[in-house]
N, C-alpha and C positions, 0 to 999 in steps of 0.2 A: 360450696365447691363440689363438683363433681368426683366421682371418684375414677383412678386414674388404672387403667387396666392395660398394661406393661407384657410384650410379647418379646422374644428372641428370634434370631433367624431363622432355628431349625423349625419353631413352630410356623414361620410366614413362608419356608418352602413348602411345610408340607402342605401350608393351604393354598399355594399356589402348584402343587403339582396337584392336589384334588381340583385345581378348577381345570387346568390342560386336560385331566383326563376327562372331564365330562364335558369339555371344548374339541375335543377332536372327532367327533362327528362331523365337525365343518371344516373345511379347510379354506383358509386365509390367504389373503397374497400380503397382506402386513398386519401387525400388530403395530398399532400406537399405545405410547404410553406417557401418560401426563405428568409432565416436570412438575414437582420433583417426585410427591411420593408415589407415584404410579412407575416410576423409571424400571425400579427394580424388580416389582411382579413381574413386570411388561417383559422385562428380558428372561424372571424365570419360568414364564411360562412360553414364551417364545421358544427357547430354547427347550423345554419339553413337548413341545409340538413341532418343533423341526420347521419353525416358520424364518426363513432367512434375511427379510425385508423387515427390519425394526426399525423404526420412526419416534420422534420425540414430538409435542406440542406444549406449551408452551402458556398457561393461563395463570392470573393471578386472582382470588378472590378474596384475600384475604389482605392488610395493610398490609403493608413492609416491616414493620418489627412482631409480624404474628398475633398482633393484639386488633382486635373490633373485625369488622369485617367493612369491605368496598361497598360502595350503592351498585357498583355494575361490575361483571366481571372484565377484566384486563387481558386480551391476548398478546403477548409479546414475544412468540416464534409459532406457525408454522408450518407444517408439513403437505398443508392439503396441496397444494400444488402437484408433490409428487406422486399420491397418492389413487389410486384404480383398481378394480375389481372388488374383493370382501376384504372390511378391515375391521379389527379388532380394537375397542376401545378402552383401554385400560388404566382405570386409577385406583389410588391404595382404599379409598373410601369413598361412598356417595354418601356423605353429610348432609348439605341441604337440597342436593341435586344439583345446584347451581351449573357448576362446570359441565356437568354430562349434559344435561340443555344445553347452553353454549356451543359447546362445542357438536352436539350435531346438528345445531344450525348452521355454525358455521362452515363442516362438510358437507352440509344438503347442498350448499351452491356448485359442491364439485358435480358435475355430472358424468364424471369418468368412475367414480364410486357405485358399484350396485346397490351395498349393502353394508351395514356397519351394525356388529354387535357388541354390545356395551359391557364390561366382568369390571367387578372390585372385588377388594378382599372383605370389606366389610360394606354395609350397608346401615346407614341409622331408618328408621321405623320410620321416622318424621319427614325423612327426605320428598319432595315434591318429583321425584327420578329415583325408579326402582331399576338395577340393572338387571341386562337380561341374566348375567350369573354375577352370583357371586356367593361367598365363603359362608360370612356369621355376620347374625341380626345382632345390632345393639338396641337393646329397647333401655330407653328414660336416657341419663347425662353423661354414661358412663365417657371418658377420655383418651380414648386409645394411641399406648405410645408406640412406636414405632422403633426398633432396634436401633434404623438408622438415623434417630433423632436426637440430638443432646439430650443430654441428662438433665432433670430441671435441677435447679442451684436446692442445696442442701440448707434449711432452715438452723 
């Protein structure tokens, strides 16, 4: 079993106000942020960056009860549509890459997009997609939990 490395909010603001501040060299016209656990960076860094166009998308790669993983990733909302000029692509982890692939393939088809730069708050070593920023390396199994995730059941 891997072992399970447990954050609180004030420590995932402050690694999302460290990524706003070494993000605003560029200026954005949206920030997306990937349902579910990107939702939250996405908006606190949005909001330390003064970016007013916040956008959600929408992927599944993992099954429905959290357990194994899909053979393909699942989009089920969204946003390219509304989406132009530089945008911001933001989820809480790039694990295997999967999604951040995905999903800028699936913006490459927008051609109203100039440009799209990828921030997580974490990054695993192993990932096949390194983003362009992001917070803290996890290198080997380690399991990162998320404030805003259940608690796991009590043995």
């Amino acid at each position: 079993m891997s072992n399970r490395k447990y954050y609180d909010y004030t420590q995932i603001h402050g690694f999302c106000e460290t990524l706003a501040s070494r993000l605003k060299r560029s200026n954005f016209d949206s920030v997306v942020g990937v349902s579910r656990g990107g939702l939250i960076p996405a908006t606190i860094i949005a909001e330390c960056m003064n970016v007013r166009e916040l956008r959600t998308v929408g992927v599944r790669s993992y099954a429905l009860n959290g357990i194994g993983k899909r053979s393909t990733s699942v989009l089920y909302q969204s946003c390219s549509p509304y989406l132009s000029g530089d945008v911001l692509l933001i989820d809480d982890i790039a694990d295997t890459g999967e999604t951040f692939n995905f999903l800028l393939d699936h913006f490459s088809k927008n051609k109203n997009i100039n440009s799209i730069t990828t921030c997580s708050l974490f990054v695993r070593r192993s990932s096949n997609y390194i983003p362009d920023y992001y917070h803290t390396d996890i290198v080997g199994n380690d399991w990162i939990v998320f404030p805003w995730e259940p608690a796991p059941p009590s043995n």
